[in-house]
C-alpha positions as CSV (number, residue, x, y, z in Angstrom):
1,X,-63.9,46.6,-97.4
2,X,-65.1,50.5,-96.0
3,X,-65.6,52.1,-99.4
4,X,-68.5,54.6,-98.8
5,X,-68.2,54.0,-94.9
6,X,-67.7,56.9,-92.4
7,X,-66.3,56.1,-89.4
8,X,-64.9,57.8,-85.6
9,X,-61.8,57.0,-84.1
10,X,-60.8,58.0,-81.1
11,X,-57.5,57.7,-79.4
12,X,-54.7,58.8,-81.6
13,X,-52.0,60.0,-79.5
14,X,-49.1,59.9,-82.2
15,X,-47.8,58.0,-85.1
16,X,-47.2,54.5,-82.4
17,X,-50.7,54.7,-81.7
18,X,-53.5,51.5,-82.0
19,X,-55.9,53.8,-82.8
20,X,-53.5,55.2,-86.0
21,X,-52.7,51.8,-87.2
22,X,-56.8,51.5,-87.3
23,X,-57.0,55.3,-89.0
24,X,-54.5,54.0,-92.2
25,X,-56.1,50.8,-92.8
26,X,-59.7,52.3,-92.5
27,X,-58.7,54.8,-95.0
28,X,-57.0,52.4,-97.2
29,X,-60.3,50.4,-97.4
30,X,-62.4,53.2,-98.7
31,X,-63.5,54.7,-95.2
32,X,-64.1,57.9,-94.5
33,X,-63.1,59.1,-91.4
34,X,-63.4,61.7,-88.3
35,X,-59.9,61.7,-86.0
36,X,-59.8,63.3,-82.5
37,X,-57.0,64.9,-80.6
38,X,-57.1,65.0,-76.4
39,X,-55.7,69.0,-76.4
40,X,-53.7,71.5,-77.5
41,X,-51.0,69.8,-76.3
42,X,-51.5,66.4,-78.6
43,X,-52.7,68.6,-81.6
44,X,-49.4,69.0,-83.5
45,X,-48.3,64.7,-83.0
46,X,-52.1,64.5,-84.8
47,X,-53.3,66.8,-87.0
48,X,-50.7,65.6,-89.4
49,X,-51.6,62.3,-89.3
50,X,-54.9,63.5,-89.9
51,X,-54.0,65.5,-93.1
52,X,-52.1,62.3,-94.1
53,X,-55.7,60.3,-94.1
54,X,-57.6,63.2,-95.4
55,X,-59.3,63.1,-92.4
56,X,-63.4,64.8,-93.2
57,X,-63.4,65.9,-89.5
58,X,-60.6,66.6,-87.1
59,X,-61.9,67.8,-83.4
60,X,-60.7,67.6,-80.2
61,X,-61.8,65.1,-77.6
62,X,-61.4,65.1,-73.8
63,X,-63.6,61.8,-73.2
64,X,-64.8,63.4,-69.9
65,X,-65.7,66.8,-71.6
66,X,-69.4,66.3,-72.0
67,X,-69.3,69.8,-74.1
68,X,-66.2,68.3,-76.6
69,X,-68.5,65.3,-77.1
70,X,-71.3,67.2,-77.8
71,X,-69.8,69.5,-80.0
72,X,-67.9,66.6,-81.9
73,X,-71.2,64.6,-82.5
74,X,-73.1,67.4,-84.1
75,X,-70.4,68.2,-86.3
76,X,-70.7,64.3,-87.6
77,X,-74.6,65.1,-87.7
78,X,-74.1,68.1,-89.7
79,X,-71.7,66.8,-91.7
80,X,-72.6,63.4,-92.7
81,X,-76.0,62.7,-91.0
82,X,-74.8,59.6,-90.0
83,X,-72.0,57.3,-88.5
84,X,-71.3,53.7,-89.7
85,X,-68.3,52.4,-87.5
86,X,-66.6,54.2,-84.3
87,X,-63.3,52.9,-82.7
88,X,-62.6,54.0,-78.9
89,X,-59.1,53.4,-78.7
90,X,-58.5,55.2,-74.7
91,X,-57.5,54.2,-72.2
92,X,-55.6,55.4,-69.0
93,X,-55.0,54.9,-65.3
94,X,-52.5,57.5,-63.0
95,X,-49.0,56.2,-62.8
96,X,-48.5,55.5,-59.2
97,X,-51.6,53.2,-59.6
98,X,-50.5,52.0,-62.3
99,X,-47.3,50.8,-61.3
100,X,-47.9,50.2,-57.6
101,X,-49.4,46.7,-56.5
102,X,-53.4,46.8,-57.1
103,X,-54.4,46.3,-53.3
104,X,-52.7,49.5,-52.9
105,X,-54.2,51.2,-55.7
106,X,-56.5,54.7,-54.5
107,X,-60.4,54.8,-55.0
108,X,-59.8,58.5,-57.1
109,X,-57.3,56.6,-59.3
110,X,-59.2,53.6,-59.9
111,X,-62.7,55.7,-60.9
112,X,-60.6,58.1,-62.9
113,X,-58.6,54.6,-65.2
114,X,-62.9,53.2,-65.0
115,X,-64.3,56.5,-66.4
116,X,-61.7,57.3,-68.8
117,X,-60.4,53.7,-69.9
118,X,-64.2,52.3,-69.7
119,X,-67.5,54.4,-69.1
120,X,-66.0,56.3,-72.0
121,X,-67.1,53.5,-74.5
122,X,-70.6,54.2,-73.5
123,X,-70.4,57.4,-73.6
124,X,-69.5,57.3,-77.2
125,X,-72.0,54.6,-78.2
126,X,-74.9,56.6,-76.4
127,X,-74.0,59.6,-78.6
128,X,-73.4,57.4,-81.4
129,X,-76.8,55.4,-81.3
130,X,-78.7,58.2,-82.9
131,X,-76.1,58.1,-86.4
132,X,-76.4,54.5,-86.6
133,X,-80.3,54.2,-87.5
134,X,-79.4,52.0,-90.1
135,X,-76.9,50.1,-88.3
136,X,-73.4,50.5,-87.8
137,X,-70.3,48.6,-85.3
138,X,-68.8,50.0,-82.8
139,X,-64.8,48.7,-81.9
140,X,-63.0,48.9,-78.7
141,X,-59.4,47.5,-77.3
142,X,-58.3,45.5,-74.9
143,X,-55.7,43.4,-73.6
144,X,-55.0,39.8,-72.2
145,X,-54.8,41.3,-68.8
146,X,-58.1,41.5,-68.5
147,X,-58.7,37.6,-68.2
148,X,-55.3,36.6,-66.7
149,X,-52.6,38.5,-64.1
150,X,-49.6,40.1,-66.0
151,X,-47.0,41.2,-64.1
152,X,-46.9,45.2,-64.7
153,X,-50.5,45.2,-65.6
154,X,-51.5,45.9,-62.4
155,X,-55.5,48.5,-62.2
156,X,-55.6,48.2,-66.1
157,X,-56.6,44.4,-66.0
158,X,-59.6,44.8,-63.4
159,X,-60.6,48.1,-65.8
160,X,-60.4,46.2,-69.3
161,X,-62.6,43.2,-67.5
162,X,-64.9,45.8,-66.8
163,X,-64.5,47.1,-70.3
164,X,-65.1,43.8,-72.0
165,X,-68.0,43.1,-69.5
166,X,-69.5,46.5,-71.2
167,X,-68.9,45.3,-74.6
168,X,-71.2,42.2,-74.0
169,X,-73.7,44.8,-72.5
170,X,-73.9,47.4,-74.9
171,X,-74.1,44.9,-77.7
172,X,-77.0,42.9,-76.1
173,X,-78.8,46.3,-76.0
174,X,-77.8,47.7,-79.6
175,X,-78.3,44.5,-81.6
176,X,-81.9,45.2,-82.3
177,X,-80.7,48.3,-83.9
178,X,-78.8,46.9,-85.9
179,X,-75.2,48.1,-84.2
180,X,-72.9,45.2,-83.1
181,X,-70.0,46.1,-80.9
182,X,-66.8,44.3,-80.3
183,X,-63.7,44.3,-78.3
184,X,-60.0,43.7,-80.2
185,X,-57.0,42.4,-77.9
186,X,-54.0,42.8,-79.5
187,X,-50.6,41.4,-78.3
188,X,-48.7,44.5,-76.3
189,X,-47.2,47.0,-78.6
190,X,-44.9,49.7,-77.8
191,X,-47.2,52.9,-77.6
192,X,-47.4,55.9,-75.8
193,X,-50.0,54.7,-72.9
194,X,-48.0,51.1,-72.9
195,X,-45.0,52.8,-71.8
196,X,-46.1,53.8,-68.3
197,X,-46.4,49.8,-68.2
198,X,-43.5,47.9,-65.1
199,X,-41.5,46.1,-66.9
200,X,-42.8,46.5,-70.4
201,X,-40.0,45.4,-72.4
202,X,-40.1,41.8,-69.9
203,X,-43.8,42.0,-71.3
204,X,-42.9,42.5,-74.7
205,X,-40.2,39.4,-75.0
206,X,-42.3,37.2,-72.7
207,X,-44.9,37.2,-75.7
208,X,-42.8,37.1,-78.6
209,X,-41.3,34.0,-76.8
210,X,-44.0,32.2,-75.8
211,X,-47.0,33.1,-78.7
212,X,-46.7,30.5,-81.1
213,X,-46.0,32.4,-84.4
214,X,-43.3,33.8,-82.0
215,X,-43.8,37.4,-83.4
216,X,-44.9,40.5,-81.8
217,X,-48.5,42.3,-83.6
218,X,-48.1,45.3,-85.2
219,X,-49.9,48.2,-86.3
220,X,-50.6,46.9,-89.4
221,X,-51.7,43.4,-88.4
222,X,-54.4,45.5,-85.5
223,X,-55.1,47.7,-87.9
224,X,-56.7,45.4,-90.8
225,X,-58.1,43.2,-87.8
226,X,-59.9,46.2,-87.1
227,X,-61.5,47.3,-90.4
228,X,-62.7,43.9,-90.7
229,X,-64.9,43.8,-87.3
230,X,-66.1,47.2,-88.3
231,X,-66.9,46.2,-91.6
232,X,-70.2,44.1,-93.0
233,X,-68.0,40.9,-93.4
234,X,-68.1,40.4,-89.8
235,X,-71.6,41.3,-89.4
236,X,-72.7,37.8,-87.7
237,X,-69.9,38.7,-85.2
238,X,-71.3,40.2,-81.9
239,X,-69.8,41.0,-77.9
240,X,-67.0,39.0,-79.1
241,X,-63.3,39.9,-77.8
242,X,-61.3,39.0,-80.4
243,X,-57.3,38.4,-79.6
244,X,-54.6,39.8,-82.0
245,X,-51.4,38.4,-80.4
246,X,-49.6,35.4,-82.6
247,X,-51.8,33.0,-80.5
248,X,-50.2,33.9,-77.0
249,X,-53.5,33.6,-74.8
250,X,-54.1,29.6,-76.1
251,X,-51.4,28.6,-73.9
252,X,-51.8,26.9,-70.6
């Protein structure tokens, strides 16, 4: 489905992560790829997943270092001259925000969760744009929370509206290039960001109870979703968010 594609992802954190679950199935469908790390810190949960994906390009990435992002793109320049797919897999939002009641959260919290969790996707497709002269797609996730209250949820759903708001944006603006971006919104998953989540594991058997497949996603399942919305089969699909979650946002 990817052979002779090279693609970005961002947001591996560790072997639980969305964005790794994306990163094997890319690279089981041909792709070529470019993984990131946050710091020194996250380096030694990646880098062997990287090695394990023969990844062409492994840099880090702090989404609000304009100088990492810099650095990172020109490196995809030099190397490949151009970039057929990106995934912006990131997303986060300060804990007491997170789990305090929304009309409570703090204007520095809430701008740091919008930056990080939202402006970073255009960030990325501004510096992107350039490699994708002949086209390209451009993936990011989000979650049911963004159209409806979950309890737990709290800042994140407000961000991810705003995130899939920019998805319908930024594709409206990049289709006449040729570059079509999506949103995926898979059912909740236990990963590291999801664990800073109120009453996660309420979340997690609300949905397996209540989707009608009556299953919980997994890696796997996001991951394949993703290659195909990246790849030219889904080429007519455009500032679409497309739900990955056994069917538990059709119910009343």
């Amino acid at each position: 489905m990817l052979q002779g594609k090279r693609g970005l992802i961002v947001g591996i954190a560790n072997e639980h992560s969305i964005a790794w679950g994306c990163a094997q199935a890319a690279q089981a469908a041909g792709a070529e790829l470019a993984l990131t790390y946050l710091n020194d810190k996250a380096k030694p949960y990646v880098e062997p997943l990287a090695t394990q994906v023969n990844a062409a390009i492994f840099s880090a990435l702090d989404v609000t270092n304009e100088s990492q992002m810099e650095q990172l793109f020109a490196e995809i320049k030099q190397r490949w001259g151009r970039l057929d797919f990106l995934i912006h897999a990131v997303a986060f939002s300060p804990k007491a925000d997170l789990q305090g009641r929304f009309i409570d959260s703090s204007g520095a919290g809430f701008a740091q969760a919008m930056d990080i969790s939202c402006h970073s996707l255009v960030r990325l497709a501004k510096a992107a744009e350039p490699l994708m002269a002949e086209g390209g797609s451009i993936l990011t996730m989000s979650y049911y929370g963004s159209e409806k209250v979950i309890l737990g949820y709290g800042m994140m759903g407000p961000v991810k509206a705003a995130l899939e708001a920019s998805v319908r944006y930024l594709a409206a603006e990049l289709a006449p290039q040729g570059v079509r971006v999506n949103a995926l919104s898979p059912g909740p998953i236990k990963t590291r960001a999801a664990s800073g989540l109120a009453h996660f594991d309420q979340l997690l058997q609300k949905n397996a109870d209540a989707a009608p497949l009556h299953q919980l996603v997994t890696l796997e399942q996001i991951g394949s979703t993703a290659c195909f919305l990246v790849s030219d089969q889904s080429r007519q699909i455009i500032g679409q968010v497309i739900y990955v979650d056994g069917g538990f946002n059709i119910q009343g």
